[in-house]
N, C-alpha and C positions, 0 to 999 in steps of 0.2 A: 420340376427337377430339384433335387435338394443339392442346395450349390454350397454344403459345407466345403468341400476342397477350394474354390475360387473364392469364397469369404476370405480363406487361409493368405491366396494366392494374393489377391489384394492388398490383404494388410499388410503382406510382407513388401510390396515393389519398390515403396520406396527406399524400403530397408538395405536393399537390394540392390538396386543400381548406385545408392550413393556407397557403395563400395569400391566404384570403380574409379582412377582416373580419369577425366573428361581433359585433360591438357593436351591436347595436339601438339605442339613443340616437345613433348613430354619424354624422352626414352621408355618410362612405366606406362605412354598412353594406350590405355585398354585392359591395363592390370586390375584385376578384383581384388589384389590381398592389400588391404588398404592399412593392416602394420608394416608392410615392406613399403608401398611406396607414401604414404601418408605419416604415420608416425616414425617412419626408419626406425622401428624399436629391433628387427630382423634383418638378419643379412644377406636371405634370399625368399623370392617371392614362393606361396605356396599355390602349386597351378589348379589345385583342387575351382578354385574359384572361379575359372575361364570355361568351364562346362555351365553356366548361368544360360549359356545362349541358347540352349534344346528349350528351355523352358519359355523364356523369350519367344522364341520362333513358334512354339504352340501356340502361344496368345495371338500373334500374329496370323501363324496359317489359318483358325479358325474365327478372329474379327472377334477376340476376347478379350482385349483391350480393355480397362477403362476411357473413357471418353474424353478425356484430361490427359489421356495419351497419345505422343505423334508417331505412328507407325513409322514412317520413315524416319525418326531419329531414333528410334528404339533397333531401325535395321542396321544405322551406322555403328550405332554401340555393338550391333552382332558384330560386325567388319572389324570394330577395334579391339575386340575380346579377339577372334579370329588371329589379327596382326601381333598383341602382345603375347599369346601362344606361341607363336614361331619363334619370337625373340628371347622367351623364355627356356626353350627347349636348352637340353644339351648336346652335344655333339652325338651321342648315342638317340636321338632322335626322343629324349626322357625328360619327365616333369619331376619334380620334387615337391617332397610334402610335408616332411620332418624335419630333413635337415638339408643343407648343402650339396649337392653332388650325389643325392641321396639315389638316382632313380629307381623312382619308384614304380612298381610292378602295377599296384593299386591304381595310383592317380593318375600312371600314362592311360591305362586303358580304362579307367573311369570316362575322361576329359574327351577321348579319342572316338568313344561310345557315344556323349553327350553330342561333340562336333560336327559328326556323322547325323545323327538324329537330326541335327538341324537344319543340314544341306538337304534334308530330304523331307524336313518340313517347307522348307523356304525354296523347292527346286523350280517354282513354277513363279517366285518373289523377283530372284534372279537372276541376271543372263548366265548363257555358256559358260564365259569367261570367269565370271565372280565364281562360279563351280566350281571351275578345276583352280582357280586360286583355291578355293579352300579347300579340297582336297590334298591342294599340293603343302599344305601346312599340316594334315594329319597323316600324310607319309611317313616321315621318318615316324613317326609314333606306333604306327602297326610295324613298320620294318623295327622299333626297339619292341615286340611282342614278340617276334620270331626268335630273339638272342635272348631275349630274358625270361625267366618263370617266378613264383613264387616256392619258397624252399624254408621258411622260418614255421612253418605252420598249412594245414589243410584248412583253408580260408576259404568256403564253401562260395561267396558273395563278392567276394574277388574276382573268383578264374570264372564267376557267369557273367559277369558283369563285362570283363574282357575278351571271353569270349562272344559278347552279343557285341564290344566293338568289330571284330574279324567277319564276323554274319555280315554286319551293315556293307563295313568296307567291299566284300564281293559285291554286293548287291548295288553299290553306288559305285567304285569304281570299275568296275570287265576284269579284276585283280581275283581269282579265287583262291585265297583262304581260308576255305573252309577247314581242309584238313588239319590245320593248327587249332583253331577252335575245338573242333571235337576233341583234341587230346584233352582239354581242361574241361570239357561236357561228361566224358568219358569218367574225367576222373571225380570230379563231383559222386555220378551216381554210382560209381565205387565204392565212394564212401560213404553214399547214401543208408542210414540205417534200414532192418526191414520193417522200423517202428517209423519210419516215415522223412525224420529228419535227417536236416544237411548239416554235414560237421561244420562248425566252427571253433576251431583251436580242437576242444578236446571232447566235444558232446554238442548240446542240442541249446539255441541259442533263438528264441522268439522273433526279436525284434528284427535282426539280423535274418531271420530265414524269412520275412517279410521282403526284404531288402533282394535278396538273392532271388525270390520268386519271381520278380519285379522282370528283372534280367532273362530267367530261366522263359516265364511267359512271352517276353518278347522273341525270345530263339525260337519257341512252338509254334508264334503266328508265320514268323519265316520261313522254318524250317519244319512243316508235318511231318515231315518222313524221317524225323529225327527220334518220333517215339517217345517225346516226351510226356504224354498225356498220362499216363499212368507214376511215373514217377511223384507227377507234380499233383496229382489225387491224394496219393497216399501222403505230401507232404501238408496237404491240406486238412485232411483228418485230424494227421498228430497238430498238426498247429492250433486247431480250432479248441483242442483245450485250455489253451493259454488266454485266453480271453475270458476275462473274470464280470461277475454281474452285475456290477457297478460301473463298468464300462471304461477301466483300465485294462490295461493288455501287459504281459510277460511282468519280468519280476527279478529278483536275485536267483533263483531257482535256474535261470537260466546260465550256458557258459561260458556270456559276455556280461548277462546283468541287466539289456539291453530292456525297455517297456516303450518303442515308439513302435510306429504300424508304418509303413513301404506300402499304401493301396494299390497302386496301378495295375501290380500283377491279379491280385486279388479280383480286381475291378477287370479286367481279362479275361478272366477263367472263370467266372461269374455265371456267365449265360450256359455253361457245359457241364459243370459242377457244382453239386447243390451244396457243398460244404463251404466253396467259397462265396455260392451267394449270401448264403450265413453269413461270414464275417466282412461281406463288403457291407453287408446291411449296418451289420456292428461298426466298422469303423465309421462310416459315415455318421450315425448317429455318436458316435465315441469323441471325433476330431469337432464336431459341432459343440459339444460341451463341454469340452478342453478335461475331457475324464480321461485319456491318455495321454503321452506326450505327443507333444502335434508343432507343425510350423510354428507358431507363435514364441515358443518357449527357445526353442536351436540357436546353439551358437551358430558364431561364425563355419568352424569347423565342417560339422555337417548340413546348416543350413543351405547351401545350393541341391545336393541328391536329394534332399527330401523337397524342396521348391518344387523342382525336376520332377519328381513321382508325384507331387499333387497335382502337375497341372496336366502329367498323363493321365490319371486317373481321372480328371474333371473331364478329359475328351472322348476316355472312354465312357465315362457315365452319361455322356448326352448321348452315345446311342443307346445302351440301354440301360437306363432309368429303371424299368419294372424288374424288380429280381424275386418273381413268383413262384420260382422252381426251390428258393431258402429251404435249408433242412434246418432244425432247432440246434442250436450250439449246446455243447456239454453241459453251460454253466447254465441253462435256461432251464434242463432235462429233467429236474426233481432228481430223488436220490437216488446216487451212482458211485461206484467205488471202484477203483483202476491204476492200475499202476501199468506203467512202460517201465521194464526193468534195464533196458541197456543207457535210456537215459538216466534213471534212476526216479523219473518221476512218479509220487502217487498222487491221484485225484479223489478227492472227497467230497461231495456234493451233498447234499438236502434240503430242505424248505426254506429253511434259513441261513444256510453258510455254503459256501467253496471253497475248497480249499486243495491248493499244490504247491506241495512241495518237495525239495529231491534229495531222496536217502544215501542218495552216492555224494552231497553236499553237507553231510549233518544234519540235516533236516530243516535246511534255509529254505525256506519260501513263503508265500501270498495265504492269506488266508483274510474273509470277505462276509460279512456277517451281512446280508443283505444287499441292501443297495447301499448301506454305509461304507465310508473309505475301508479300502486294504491296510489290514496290518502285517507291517513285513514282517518276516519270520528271522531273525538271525539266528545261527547255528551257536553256537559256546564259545563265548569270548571270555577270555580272563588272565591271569598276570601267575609269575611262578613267583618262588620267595627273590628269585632277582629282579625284579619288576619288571621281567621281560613277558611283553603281550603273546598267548597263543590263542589258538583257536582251530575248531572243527571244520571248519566253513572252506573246505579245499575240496576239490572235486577226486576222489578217491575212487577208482573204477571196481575195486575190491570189495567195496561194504558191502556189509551182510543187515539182513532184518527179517522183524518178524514180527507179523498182522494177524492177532486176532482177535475176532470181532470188534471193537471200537478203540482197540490199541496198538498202534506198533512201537517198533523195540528195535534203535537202530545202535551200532557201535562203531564209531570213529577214530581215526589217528588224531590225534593233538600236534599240529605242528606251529612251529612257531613262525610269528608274524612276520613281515620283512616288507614293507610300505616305503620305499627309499622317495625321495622326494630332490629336486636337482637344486644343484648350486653353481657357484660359480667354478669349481676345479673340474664338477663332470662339464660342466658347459663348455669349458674349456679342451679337455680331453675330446668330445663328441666335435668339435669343429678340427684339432689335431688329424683326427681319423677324416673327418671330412674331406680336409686338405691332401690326406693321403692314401688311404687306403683303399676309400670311398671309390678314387679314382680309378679303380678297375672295379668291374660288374664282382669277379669272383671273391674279392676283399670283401666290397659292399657288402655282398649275401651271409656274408660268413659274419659277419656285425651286426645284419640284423638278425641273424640266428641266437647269438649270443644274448643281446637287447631283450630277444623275448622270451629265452629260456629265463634271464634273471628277470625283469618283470609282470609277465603274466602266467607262468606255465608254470613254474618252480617251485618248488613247496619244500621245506625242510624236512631232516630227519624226523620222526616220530619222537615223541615224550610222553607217550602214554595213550590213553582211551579213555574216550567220554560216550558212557549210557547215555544216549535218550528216548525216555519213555514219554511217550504222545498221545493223549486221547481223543480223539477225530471227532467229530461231530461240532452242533452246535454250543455245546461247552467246552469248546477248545480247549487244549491246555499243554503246558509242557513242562517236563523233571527231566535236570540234568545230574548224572553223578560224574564228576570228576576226578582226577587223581589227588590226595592230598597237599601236594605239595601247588595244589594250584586254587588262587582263589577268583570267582568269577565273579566280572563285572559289567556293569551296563551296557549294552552293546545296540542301540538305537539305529539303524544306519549303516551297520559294518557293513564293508566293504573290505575284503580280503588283498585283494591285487588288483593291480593297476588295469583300467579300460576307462578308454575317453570317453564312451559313448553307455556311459550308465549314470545314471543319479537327477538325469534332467525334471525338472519340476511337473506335477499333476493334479488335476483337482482332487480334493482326497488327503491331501498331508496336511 
């Protein structure tokens, strides 16, 4: 069995529990966010961390422990992660994950998913009673899923994820639910493109549809009659491009920026789908050589869902191990030439390079000379005669281009930069709000609609157009022409708008 996922899983644990409180006298005892109750640098805890326990409870249900580990103190840590959940909630039955009073859509039903998973890992660990105790701590959390939605954005990996809490909750407590799920199943594959991928924010997002599958796979094994099998085919196609030969995955090219892998869905739909036994194969071998981003590297932040996802994928990999039905990945294919136009991706393949990148981005993305590291692609960065930064690198659903034979030809808006970065007056303002607005759901929403039109979605006026001409193949290349009034500069690394969950380190840089 290649046990790259449980090497991961290992070296993290101890990373892992010493995040938590172990104070019994403690009011934080069982809290994970160990800036809230350890450094007090925060002034509320973030609950993202109290879903540690699903992963917990796998190593448990199936006796994967290291041996230096006491299962029954590993269970009471479940019971105290469990206990500071309840005490973390808000009255609206809500966790928080940004700020104060925040409740959040994400992390109630992340947390509430993870909770659930683990009552149904450990139902046979524990009596009757320790059940509906916990149960009775992931109540209020599905009853704050019925009053609340997501409204800042179609956050593909979100509303599945939440909705595979509602799945479980039927299924574990006699409570059906169902029908609330399916409205955010429903609307996922709504917005499903008919090139495969799931929206995130404003297009097609790698790492993140990894994440989302993760979720979507788990509603398939519950739910057949739900007809997800076909949906999740075609998301595995378009995905399997984004794995490059070097054995990085996604890129800036994508519309979070995202390059880590989510297996466990992957590792799911493995034995039915030859497209995912492809890239289960890849990731396995990928997270083994640290050629993507993988546990090792994760902050605190997202370090628990992905813990989470490797230790399901480690469980589903011991049943099946042999994945002999693999069809060849794009990147593998010899030369190939392709574009998905609504994402705006092209793919350029040959003997010696791969390369994607997206035209509806200025022509940001990956490009892969072998088995040597990826070089990122940045789109046109450069400064006007007022030294204000712009750039192409905005995701424009408008671009136009044009491919022939070993050239395309794309033309972008030039908007100008706006990287705002926090201080102490916003810091200040954002705890204001917290203290008040915050405090009704409908404030809330309307704040964080605001938040993300100015930091991730928002792009300025136009100030002109930048030609770039591209020559594809294994002598790469790229010509920018600019407007005069702009002179272009080094752009290593750019990064347009704000996303936490881009930049993490890979072998390769």
């Amino acid at each position: 069995m290649n046990a790259a996922y449980l090497e991961h899983v290992y070296r993290c644990l101890p990373r892992l529990l010493a995040m938590f409180d172990t104070d019994e006298t403690s009011d934080t005892f069982g809290c994970g966010d160990r800036y809230y109750w350890g450094w007090k640098l925060i002034d509320f805890p973030n609950g993202t961390f109290q879903g540690a326990a699903a992963g917990l409870a796998g190593l448990v249900m199936e006796k994967l422990l290291p041996t230096e580990y006491s299962e029954e103190l590993i269970l009471q840590r479940i019971d105290a992660m469990f206990c500071a959940t309840q005490r973390m909630m808000s009255s609206y039955g809500s966790l928080d994950e940004a700020l104060p009073n925040e409740a959040s859509f994400c992390v109630t039903g992340l947390v509430a998913a993870d909770l659930l998973l683990t009552v149904e890992r450990l139902v046979k660990q524990i009596s009757k009673e320790r059940k509906q105790e916990w149960l009775a701590v992931i109540r209020p959390m599905i009853q704050f899923l019925h009053i609340q939605d997501e409204y800042h954005g179609i956050i593909s990996n979100h509303l599945a994820t939440n909705a595979l809490a509602l799945v479980r909750w039927t299924d574990l407590s006699g409570e059906n639910v169902d029908a609330r799920a399916r409205v955010w199943v429903d609307r996922i594959l709504r917005h499903q493109s008919e090139e495969g991928w799931f929206m995130e924010y404003d297009s097609a997002d790698p790492g993140y549809q990894t994440w989302c599958m993760s979720s979507l796979a788990g509603i398939h094994q519950l739910r057949p009659k739900w007809d997800l099998g076909n949906p999740l085919r075609n998301a595995l196609d378009f995905l399997s491009y984004a794995a490059h030969p070097n054995g990085s995955f996604g890129g800036i090219f994508g519309s979070r920026m995202t390059r880590f892998i989510f297996p466990a869905g992957i590792e799911m739909l493995a034995p039915e789908v030859p497209e995912a036994a492809a890239l289960a194969n890849f990731a396995r071998e990928s997270i083994a050589s640290h050629s993507c981003v993988s546990l090792d590297v994760m902050d605190p932040s997202n370090l628990i869902p992905l813990f989470n996802d490797y230790v399901t994928a480690a469980l589903v990999q011991k049943k099946n191990d042999d994945l002999g039905n693999a069809s060849v990945l794009p990147c593998y294919g010899g030369k190939m030439r392709k574009v998905w136009p609504e994402a705006g991706w092209l793919i350029d393949s040959g003997k010696d390079h791969y390369t994607i990148l997206n035209l509806k981005k200025g022509g940001a993305g990956v490009h892969t000379e072998g088995n040597k590291g990826t070089t990122e692609i940045c789109a046109f960065v450069g400064r006007d005669k007022s030294g204000k930064m712009v750039s192409s690198q905005y995701f424009d659903d408008k671009a136009t281009w044009i491919i022939q034979e070993n050239q395309c030809k794309l033309i972008s808006p030039l908007c100008a930069v706006n990287r705002p970065k926090p201080d102490a007056f916003r810091f200040m303002i954002l705890r204001i709000l917290s203290l008040t607005i915050f405090r009704s759901l409908w404030g809330g929403n309307w704040v964080k609609r605001a938040l993300v039109r100015f930091l991730v979605t928002a792009k300025s006026t136009s100030k002109g157009q930048v030609e770039r001409t591209i020559e594809l193949g294994a002598c790469f290349s790229i010509v920018d022409e600019a407007p005069g009034f702009v002179e272009s500069i080094p752009a290593k690394g750019f990064k347009p708008t704000h996303m936490a969950s881009m930049g993490y380190w890979q072998r390769g840089e």
